[in-house]
C-alpha positions as CSV (number, residue, x, y, z in Angstrom):
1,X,8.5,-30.5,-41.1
2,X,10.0,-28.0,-38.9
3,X,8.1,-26.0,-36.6
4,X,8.3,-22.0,-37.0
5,X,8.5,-20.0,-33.8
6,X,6.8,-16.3,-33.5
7,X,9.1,-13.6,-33.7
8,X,6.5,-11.5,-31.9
9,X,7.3,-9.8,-28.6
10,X,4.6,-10.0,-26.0
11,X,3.4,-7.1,-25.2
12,X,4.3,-5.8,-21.9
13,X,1.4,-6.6,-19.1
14,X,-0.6,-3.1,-17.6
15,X,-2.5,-3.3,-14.7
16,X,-6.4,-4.0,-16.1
17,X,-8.5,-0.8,-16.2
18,X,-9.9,0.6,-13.2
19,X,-13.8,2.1,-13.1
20,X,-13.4,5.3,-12.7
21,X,-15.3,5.8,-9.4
22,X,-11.8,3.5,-8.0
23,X,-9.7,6.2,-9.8
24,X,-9.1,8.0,-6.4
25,X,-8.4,5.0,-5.0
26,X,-6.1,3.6,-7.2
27,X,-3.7,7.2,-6.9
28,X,-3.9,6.8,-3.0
29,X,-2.5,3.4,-3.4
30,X,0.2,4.9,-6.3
31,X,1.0,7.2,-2.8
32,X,1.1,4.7,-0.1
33,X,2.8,2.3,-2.2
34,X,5.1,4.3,-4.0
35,X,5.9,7.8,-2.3
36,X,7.4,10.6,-3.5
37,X,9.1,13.2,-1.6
38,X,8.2,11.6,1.7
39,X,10.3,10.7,4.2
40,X,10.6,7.5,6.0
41,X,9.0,6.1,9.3
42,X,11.6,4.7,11.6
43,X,11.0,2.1,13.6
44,X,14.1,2.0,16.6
45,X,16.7,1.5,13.2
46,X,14.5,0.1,10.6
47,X,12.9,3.3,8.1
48,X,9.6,1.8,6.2
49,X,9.7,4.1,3.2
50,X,5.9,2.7,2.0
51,X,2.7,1.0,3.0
52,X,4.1,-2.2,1.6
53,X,7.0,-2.1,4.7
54,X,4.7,-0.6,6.9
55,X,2.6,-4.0,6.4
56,X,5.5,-6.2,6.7
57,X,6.1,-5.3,10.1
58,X,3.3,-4.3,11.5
59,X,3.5,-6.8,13.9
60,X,6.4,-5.2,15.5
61,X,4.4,-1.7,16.6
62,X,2.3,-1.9,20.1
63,X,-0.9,-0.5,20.6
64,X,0.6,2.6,21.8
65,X,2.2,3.6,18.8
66,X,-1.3,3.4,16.9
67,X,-1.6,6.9,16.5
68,X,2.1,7.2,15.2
69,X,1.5,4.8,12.4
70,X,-2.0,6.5,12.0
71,X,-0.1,9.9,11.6
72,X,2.3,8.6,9.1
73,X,-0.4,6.9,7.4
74,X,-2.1,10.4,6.9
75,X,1.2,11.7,6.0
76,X,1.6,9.7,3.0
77,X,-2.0,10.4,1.5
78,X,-4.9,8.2,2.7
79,X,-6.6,10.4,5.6
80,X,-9.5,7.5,5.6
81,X,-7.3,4.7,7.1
82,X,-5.8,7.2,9.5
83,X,-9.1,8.2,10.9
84,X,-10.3,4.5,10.9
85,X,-7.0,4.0,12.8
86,X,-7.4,6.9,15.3
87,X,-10.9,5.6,16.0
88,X,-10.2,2.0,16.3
89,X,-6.5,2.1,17.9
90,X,-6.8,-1.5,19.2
91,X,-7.6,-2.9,15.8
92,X,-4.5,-0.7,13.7
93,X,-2.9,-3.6,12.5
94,X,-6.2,-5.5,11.3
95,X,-7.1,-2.1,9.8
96,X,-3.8,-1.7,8.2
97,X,-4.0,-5.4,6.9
98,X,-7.5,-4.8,5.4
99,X,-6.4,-2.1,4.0
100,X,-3.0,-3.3,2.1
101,X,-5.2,-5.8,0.7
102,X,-8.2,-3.4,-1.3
103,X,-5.0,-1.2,-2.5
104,X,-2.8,-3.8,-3.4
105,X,-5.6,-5.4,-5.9
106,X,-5.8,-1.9,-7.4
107,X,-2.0,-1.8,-8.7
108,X,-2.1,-5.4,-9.1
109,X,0.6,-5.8,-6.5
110,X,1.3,-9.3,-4.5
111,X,-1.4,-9.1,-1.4
């Protein structure tokens, strides 16, 4: 007997729903994540062009350039972690890390 093999396609995955109270949310992470019409952060020659970059190399921004990144932050839609940043300017990059993780889970992107 030969085996027969599905010609079916499998459907292309989509991100699983989203409760709609995590709709606003979910579009601040589309923004931080994927901007539009935004332009880049530099850091001395490096340009982060979204939070995913920004993440990355968080490690290489001091203390003192907290409320740069906080500014930035704001600038690319999600006033919440800027003020938590402003507020907390000691803790940016924990903030920052929290904060890539809630959002990421949201678009279903790699944590």
């Amino acid at each position: 007997m030969s085996k027969k093999t599905s010609s079916r396609k499998k459907a292309p995955e989509r991100p699983s729903p989203v409760p709609p109270a995590l709709e606003p949310m979910r579009e601040t992470a589309r923004r931080l994540f994927h901007p539009t019409e935004r332009e880049p952060y530099y850091l001395r020659d490096l340009a982060l062009r979204n939070f995913d970059e920004l993440h990355e190399h968080i490690g290489e921004f001091t203390e003192e350039q907290a409320r740069w990144v906080a500014d930035w932050v704001e600038y690319l839609g999600d006033p919440e972690t800027a003020k938590r940043i402003r507020g907390q300017t000691r803790e940016f990059r924990k903030i920052i890390d929290e904060r890539h993780r809630e959002l990421a889970r949201l678009l279903g992107a790699p944590e």
